[in-house]
C-alpha positions in Angstrom: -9.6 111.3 -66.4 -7.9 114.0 -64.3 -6.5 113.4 -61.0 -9.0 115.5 -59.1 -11.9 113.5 -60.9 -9.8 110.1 -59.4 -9.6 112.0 -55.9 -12.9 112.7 -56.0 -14.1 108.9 -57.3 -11.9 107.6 -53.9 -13.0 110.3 -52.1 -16.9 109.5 -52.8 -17.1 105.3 -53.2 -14.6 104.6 -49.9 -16.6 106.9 -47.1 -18.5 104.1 -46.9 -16.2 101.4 -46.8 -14.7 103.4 -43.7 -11.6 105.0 -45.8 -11.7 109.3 -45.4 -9.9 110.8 -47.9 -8.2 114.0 -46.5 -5.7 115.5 -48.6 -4.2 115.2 -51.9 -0.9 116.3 -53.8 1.4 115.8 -56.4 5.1 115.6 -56.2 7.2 114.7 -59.2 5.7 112.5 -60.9 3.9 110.7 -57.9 0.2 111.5 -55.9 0.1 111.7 -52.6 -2.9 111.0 -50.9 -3.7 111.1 -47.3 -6.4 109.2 -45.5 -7.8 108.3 -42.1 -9.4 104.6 -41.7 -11.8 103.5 -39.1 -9.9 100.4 -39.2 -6.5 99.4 -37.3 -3.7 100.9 -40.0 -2.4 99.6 -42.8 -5.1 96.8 -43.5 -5.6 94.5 -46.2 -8.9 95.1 -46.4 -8.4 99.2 -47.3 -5.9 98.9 -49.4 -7.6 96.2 -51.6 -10.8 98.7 -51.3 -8.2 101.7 -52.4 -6.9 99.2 -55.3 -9.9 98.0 -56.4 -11.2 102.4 -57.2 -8.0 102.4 -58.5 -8.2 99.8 -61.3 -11.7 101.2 -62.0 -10.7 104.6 -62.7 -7.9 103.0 -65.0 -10.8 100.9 -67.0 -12.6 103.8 -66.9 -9.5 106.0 -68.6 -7.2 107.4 -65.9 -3.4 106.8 -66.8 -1.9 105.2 -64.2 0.5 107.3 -61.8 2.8 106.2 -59.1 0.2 106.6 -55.9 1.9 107.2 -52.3 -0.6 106.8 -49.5 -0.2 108.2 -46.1 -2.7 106.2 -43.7 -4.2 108.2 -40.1 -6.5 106.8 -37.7 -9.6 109.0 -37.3 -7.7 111.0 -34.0 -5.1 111.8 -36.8 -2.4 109.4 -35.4 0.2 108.1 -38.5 -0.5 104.7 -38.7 1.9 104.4 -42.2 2.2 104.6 -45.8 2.0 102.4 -49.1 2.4 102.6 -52.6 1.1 101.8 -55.9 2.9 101.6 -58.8 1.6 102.4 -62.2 3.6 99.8 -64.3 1.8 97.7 -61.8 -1.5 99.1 -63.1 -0.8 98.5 -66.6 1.1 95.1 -66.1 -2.7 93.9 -64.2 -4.9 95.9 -67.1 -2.8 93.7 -70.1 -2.8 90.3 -68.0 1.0 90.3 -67.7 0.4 90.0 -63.8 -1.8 88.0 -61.8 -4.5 89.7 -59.7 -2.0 88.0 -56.9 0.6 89.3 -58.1 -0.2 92.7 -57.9 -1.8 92.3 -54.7 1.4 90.9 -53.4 3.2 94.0 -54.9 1.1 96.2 -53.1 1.2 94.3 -49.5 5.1 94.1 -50.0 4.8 98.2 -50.4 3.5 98.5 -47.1 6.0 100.5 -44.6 4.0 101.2 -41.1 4.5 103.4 -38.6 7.3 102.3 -36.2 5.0 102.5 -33.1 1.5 103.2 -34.7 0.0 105.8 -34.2 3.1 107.5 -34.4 3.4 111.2 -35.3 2.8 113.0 -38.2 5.9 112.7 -40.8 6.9 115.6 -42.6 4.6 116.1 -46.0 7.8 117.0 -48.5 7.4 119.8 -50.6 4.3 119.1 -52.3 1.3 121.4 -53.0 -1.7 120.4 -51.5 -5.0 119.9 -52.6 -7.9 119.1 -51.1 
């Protein structure tokens, strides 16, 4: 599965879920993707939404990548960012991690905003996508 087909697979099953998928890019070895969330920053509830497409498209043959999300409110303030391993991925897919576990990971990633919703950070050098 190619990362657009991912994109696109967050894109269309988190709309509803309140979770707008904005921009994509990759830089090294990582995807960044940006999105705006109806809810109040950097909540449990979207990122276990965000993880769950994630660990779909892996069942349902992505490779895992490293995955840096940028999280907006729907005005466009920064509200954060998070990450996702993908030796996190695999470690969940062969059982060598708890479902816990790797939601613990993922909380433990989380780095808001200092006073959300902050301004926008600088994007790096990456080439967008949308």
């Amino acid at each position: 599965m190619e990362i657009s087909a991912v994109v696109d697979r967050l894109e269309r099953n988190l709309m509803s879920l309140g979770v707008y998928v904005e921009r994509h890019a990759r830089e090294s070895e990582t995807l960044h993707i940006e999105y705006e969330t109806a809810d109040a920053g950097l909540t449990k509830a979207d990122l276990g939404n965000v993880c769950s497409e994630l660990t779909d498209a892996h069942e349902a043959g992505w490779e895992p990548e490293d995955c840096r999300f940028w999280v907006f409110d729907t005005e466009g303030g920064f509200h954060g960012e998070w990450v996702v391993r993908s030796g996190w991925l695999r470690a969940l897919d062969r059982g060598d991690i708890s479902e816990t576990d790797f939601s613990t990971l993922v909380l433990s990633a989380r780095e808001p905003a200092d006073d959300p919703p902050a301004p926008v950070p600088e994007y790096g050098g990456a080439q967008t996508g949308s």
